[in-house]
N, C-alpha and C positions, 0 to 999 in steps of 0.2 A: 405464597409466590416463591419460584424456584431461584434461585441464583443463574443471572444473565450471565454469559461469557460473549466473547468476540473472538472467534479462535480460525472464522471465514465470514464472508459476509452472508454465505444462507442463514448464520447463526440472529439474521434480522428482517422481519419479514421485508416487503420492497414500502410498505407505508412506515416502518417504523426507522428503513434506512432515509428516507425523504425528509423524515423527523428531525433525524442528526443534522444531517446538513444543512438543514431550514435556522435549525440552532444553532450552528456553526458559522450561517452568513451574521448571524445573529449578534454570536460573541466576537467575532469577528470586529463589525463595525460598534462594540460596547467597546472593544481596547482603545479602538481608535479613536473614540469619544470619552477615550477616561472615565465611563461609567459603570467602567468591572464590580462584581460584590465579593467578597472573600467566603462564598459558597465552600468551598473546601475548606475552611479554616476547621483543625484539627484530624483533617483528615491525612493518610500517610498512604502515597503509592509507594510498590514497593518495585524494584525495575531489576529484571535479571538479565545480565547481558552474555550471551555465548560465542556472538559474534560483535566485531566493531561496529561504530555507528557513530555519523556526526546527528543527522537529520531528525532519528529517533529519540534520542539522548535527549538535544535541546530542546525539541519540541516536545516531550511528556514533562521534561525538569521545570523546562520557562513554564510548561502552563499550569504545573500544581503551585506553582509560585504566585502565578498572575491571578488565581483563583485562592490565596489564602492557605494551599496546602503544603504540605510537605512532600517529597520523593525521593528515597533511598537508592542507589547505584550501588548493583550487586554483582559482582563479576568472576567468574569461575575461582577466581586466585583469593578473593576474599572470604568462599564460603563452603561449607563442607559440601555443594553439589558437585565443586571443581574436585573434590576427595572420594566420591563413588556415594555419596550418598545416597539413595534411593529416591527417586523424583517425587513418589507418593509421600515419604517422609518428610519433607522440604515442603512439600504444599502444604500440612496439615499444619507445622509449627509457623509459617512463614505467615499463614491466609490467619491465625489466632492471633497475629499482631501488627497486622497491616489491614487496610481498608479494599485494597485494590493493588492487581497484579498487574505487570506488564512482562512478557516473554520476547525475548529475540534472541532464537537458537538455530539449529540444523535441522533434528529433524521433526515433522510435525505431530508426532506422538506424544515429544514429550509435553508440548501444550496442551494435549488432549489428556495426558495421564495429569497433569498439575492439574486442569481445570476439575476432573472428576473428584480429585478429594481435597479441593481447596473449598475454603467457606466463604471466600470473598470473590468476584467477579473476576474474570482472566481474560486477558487482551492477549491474541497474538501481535505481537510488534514487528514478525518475520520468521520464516520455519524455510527450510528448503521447497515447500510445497505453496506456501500461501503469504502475500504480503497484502490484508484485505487495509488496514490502516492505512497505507499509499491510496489504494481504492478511492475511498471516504474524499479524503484530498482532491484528487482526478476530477471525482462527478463535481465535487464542490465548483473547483478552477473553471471546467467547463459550461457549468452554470452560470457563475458569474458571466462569462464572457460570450456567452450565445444562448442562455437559456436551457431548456431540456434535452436530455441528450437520449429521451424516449425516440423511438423512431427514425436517431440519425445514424450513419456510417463512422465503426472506429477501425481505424485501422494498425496494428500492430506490424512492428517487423521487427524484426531477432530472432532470439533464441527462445523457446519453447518452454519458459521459467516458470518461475513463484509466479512473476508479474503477468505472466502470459496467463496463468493459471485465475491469477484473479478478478483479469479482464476477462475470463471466460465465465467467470461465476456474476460481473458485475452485468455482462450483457445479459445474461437471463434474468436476475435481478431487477435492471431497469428497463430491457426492452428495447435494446438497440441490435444491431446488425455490427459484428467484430468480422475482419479480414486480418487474416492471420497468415504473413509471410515468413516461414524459417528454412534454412539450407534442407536437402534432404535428411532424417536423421537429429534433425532436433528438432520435431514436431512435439508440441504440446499429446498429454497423458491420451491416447483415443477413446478412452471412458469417460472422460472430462469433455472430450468434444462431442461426444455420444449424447452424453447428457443436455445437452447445449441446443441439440436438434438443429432450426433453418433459422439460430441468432449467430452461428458460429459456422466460415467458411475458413479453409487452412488449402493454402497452396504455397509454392517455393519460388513464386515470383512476386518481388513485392512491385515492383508495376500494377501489378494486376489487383494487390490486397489494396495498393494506396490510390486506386482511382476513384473517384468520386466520394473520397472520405472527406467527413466533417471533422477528425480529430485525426494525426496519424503521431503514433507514440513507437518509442524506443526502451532498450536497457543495455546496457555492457553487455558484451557476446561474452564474457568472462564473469560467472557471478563470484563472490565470496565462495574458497575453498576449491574452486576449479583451476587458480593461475597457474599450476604447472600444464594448464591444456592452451593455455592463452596463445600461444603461438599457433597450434593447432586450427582453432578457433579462429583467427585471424584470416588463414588462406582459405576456410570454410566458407566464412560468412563474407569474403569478398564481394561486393555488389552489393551490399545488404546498409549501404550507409545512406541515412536521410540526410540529405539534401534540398540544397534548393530544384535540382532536378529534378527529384524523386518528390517533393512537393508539387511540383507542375502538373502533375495527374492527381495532386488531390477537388476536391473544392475548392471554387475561388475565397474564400473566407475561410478555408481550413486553419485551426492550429496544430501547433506542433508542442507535444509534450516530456519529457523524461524526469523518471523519480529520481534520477542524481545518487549517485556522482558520476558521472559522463567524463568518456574517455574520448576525449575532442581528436577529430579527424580519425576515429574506429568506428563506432555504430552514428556519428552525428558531425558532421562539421561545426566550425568552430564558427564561421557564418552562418549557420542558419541558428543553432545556440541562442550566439548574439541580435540575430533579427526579433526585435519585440512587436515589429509589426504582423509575426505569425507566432514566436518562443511565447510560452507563457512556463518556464519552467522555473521564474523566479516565486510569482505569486502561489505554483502549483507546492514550489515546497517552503512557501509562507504555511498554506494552509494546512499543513499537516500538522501545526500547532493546533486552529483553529477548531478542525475536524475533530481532534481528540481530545481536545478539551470539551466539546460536545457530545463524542462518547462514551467518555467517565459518567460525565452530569446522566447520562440516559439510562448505562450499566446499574447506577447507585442508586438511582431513582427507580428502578425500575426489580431491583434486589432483594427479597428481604429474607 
């Protein structure tokens, strides 16, 4: 059997992504029942950081913890990748003394060059192109709270990102219908939409994307390494903020999501944030423990 990676969510078929998350509602309610097993006990993730992160950090560290393993925090300035090292180098010494890799960098090659000559499983944790870990999280949050999200309306509005990118790969995946609002000019990859076929509609009016959605989600119109456009960005994406307005044409039971950190009163008011009677962005970035701690268990299991 090949060595799994998670470098996008194609990289799992849609019954095997179903799996994770069945496992994830799983360990989920074992934390909370104090019935965790220290399944990872000796085992060592090893976590390369190129970009910041609160979300990612605590949630890969707490959960090889809560699972019995260990996770090393590796960051340009600690180690000769931040020195010009060669990415194929770093894999091969790196994957001979750790069990499990996690990546969160710019751009998504170099997770795809580390996972080709690494011997241990590779998680993207975020690339300029793909944040499918968030993903995982999403369907889960979604699930809990309204069940399958086969079938229903999501609706995006921003900027044309990583996240935009992985809701495009998660609607083909699970079979839902994505409306995707961004200014002109920061439309998602049109080979990514191409691909997508009639799960994936893209227009620049988010009225239009947020009407009759079951889910309508957001991100910073500013991702990491863009903030000298943030101003830019600002007069662009004008209109483009969820709201309680902008909720009034969803579904009457719609929620509302963000992968956090949100920039209150820019792409989301600070009311509707705060509204838990539609917000679920507390529990959505709970689960981004729970989710990944379920994808380790499934990468290593599934490994050899």
């Amino acid at each position: 059997m090949a060595i799994r990676h998670f470098l996008t969510l194609k990289d799992l078929s849609t019954a095997e992504l179903h799996q994770v998350i069945e496992l994830a509602m799983e360990m989920k309610a074992a934390k909370r029942e104090n019935r965790q097993e220290p399944i990872f006990a000796g085992k060592v993730l090893g976590m390369i950081f190129e970009k910041s992160s609160t979300r990612t950090r605590v949630s890969f560290e707490a959960g090889m913890a809560q699972l019995g393993g260990d996770a090393l925090f590796l960051s340009p300035n600690d180690t000769q990748l931040g020195r010009g090292e060669p990415v194929e180098d770093s894999a091969r010494v790196i994957s001979r003394m750790v069990d499990i890799v996690m990546i969160r960098t710019f751009d998504h090659s170099t997770v795809e060059t580390f996972a080709q000559y690494s011997k241990v499983p590779v998680i993207n944790a975020l690339t300029d192109d793909y944040h499918p870990c968030q993903l995982l999280a999403d369907i889960q949050t979604f699930t809990e709270h309204r069940g399958s999200v086969q079938g229903k309306t999501v609706a995006w509005i921003g900027d044309g990102n990583n996240m935009c990118n992985s809701w495009i790969n998660a609607a083909m995946q699970f079979d839902f219908k994505l409306h995707i609002a961004c200014p002109a000019g920061y439309e998602p990859s049109a080979e990514l939409v191409a691909q997508a076929g009639d799960h994936v509609m893209v227009t620049n009016n988010p009225v239009i994307a947020a009407t009759g959605a079951d889910l309508v989600t957001t991100d910073v119109f500013a991702s990491m390494g863009q903030e000298d456009e943030q101003q830019e960005r600002l007069e662009k994406f004008a209109g483009f903020q969820v709201n309680h307005k902008l909720m009034s044409h969803a579904a009457d039971n719609a929620l509302f999501m963000h992968c956090l950190p949100a920039h209150r009163e820019e792409e989301v008011s600070t009311e509707l944030l705060e509204d838990e009677t539609i917000s679920v962005v507390w529990d959505e970035a709970e689960n981004r423990l729970h989710a990944q701690k379920a994808l380790m268990v499934f990468l290593l299991k599934n490994s050899h």
